[in-house]
N, C-alpha and C positions, 0 to 999 in steps of 0.2 A: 573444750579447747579454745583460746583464744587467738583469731584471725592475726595474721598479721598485719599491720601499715603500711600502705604501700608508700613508698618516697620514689620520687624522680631526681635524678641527676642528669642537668646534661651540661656538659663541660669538653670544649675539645680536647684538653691537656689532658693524655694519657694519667701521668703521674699524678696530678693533682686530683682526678676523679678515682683513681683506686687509693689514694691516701685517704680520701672522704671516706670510700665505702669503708674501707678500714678501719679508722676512725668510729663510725657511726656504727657500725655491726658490735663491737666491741664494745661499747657504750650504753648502748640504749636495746632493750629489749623487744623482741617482737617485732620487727620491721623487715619489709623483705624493699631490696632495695634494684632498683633498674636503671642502669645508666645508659647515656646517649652521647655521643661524639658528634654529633650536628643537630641543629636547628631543627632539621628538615626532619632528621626522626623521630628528636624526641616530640617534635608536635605531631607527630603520626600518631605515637605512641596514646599519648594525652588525648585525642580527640576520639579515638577508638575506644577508652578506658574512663569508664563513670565509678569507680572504685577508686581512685584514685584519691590518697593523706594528705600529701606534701608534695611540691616540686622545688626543686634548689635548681638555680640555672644562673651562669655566669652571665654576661652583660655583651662580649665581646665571641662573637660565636662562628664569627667569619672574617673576610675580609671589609666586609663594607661595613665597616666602623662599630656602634653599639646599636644596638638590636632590643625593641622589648616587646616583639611579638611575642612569645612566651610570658610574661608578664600580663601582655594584654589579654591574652588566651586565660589564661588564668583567673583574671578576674572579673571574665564574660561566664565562664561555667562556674565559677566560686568556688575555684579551687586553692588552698591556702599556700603561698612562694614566699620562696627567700632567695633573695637574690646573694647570692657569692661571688665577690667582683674584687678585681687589681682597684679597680678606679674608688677614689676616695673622694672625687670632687662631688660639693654638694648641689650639683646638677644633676648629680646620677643619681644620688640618695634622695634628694627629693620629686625626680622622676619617679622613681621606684615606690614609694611612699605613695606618692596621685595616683598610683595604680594600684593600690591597697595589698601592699607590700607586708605578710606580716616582720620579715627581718631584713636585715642589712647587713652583709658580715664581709668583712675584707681579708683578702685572703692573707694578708700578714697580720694577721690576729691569729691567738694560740687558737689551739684542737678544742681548746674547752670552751671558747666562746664558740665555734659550731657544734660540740654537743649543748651547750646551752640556747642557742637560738634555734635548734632545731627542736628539741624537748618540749622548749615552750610554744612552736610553732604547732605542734601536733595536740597542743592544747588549746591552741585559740588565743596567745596570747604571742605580743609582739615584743620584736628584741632588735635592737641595734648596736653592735658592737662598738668598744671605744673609741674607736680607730674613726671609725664612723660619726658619730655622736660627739667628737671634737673636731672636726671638719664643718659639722651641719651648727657647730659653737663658733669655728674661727670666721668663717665666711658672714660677712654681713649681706651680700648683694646675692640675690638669689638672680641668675640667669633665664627670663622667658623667653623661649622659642619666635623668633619674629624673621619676616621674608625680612630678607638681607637685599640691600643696594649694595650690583654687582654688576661689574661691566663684563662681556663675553670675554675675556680672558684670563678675567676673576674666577668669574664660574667654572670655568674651565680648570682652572687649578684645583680648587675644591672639591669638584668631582674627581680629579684623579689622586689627591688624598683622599678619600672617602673609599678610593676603590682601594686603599694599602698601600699606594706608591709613596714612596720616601722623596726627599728633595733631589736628592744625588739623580734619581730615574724620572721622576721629572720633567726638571734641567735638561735632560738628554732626547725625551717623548718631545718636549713643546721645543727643543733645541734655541733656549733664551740661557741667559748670562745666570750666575748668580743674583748680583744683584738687578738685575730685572725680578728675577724670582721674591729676592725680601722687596722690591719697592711694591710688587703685587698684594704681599704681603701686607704691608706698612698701610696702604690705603685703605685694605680690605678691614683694615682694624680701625683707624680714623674715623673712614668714613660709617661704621657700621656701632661704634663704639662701646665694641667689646676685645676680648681676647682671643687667640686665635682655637682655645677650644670652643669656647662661647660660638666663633663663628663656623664651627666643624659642627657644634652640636645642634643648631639653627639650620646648618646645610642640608643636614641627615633627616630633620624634623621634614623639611619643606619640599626637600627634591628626592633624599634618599640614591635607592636604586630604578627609581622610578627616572629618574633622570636622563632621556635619551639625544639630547640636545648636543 
C-alpha cells in the first residue's frame, strides 16, 4: 500500500481553502490533505508533524498585514511550500523565493496551474505561475527592506495600517483632516523614496507587531 502525502493548507478564506481541497483531491493521487484557518494552528500543526510533503499557505493570514512565519518555519525544518497569494507584487514573490520557496501561484491563475505547482512541488521541483513570472518580468526595481525615516506621527500611522485600519478609521482614531492624512502620507514616500507599499512592506519587516510604541 502506498502512504499517502501529507499537504498542508492554511488559508483563512473558507471557500478558497475547500475549492483547493477540491481541486487537489480530484487531481492528484494519494494525498491526504489538512487544512487550517489560522496561522497560529497551522504552525501547531507543522511543528508537531515531521511527516509532513507540502505546505501551501496564503501570505495574508491576519490582520497585521503579510506574514511569512510559515514560510520561515518551513525552510528551518526543510519542509517544501508554496505559497498561494492575491499579492502579485514582486516583493512578495521574491520574499517568498529568499525563503526557498518551491512555488508561487496567484490565486487568479486557473485550477491547473495549482495542480501543476503542486505536482511538481511534491517532486522537488519549483513552479511559478504566469501571473507571477510576469510581475517578477515587469518590475525592474526589486524593493529591500530598510528602517524608514519617520517622525512619531508617521509611525504612527503605519502601525495602524498594519494593524487593518483603513484611512476612513483612521482619520477618525488620530481625529486629523484628510488631508493631514495624504500630506503624512506624501512625505512618508519622499522622504523614504518608495511607494506606499514599499513603505508598508519595510514597516512590517522592521517593527511588525512587535511594535508597542
Amino acid at each position: 500500500m502506498i502512504d499517502s502525502k501529507i499537504i498542508v493548507i492554511v488559508d483563512d478564506h473558507v471557500i478558497t481553502r475547500r475549492g483547493m481541497v477540491e481541486v487537489l483531491l480530484d487531481a492528484i493521487k494519494d494525498i491526504d490533505i489538512h487544512e487550517f484557518d489560522t496561522e497560529e494552528s497551522g504552525l501547531a500543526f507543522i511543528q508537531k508533524n515531521n511527516s509532513i510533503n507540502l505546505i501551501i499557505a496564503d501570505l495574508q493570514l491576519s490582520l497585521s498585514a503579510k506574514s511569512f512565519c510559515i514560510p520561515q518555519l518551513a525552510k528551518k525544518i526543510k519542509v517544501p511550500y508554496i505559497i498561494y497569494s492575491s499579492f502579485d507584487n514582486k516583493i512578495f514573490i521574491e520574499e517568498a523565493l529568499k525563503n526557498n520557496a518551491l512555488g508561487y501561484i496567484c490565486k487568479r491563475s486557473e485550477s491547473s496551474q495549482l495542480i501543476e505547482g503542486v505536482t511538481k512541488a511534491l517532486n522537488g521541483e519549483k513552479f511559478i505561475c504566469p501571473i507571477a513570472t510576469a510581475s517578477l518580468e515587469r518590475e525592474n526595481l526589486y524593493w529591500t527592506p530598510k528602517p524608514l525615516s519617520l517622525s512619531p506621527s508617521e509611525k504612527q500611522l503605519l502601525k495602524l495600517y498594519a494593524m487593518g485600519m483603513n484611512s476612513k478609521s483612521i482619520i477618525k482614531k488620530l481625529k486629523i483632516t484628510e488631508n493631514t492624512l495624504r500630506s503624512h502620507r506624501r512625505h512618508i514616500l519622499a522622504r523614504n523614496s518608495c511607494n506606499f507599499e514599499q513603505a508598508m512592506f519595510s514597516y512590517n519587516e522592521w517593527f511588525g507587531t512587535n511594535d508597542t510604541e
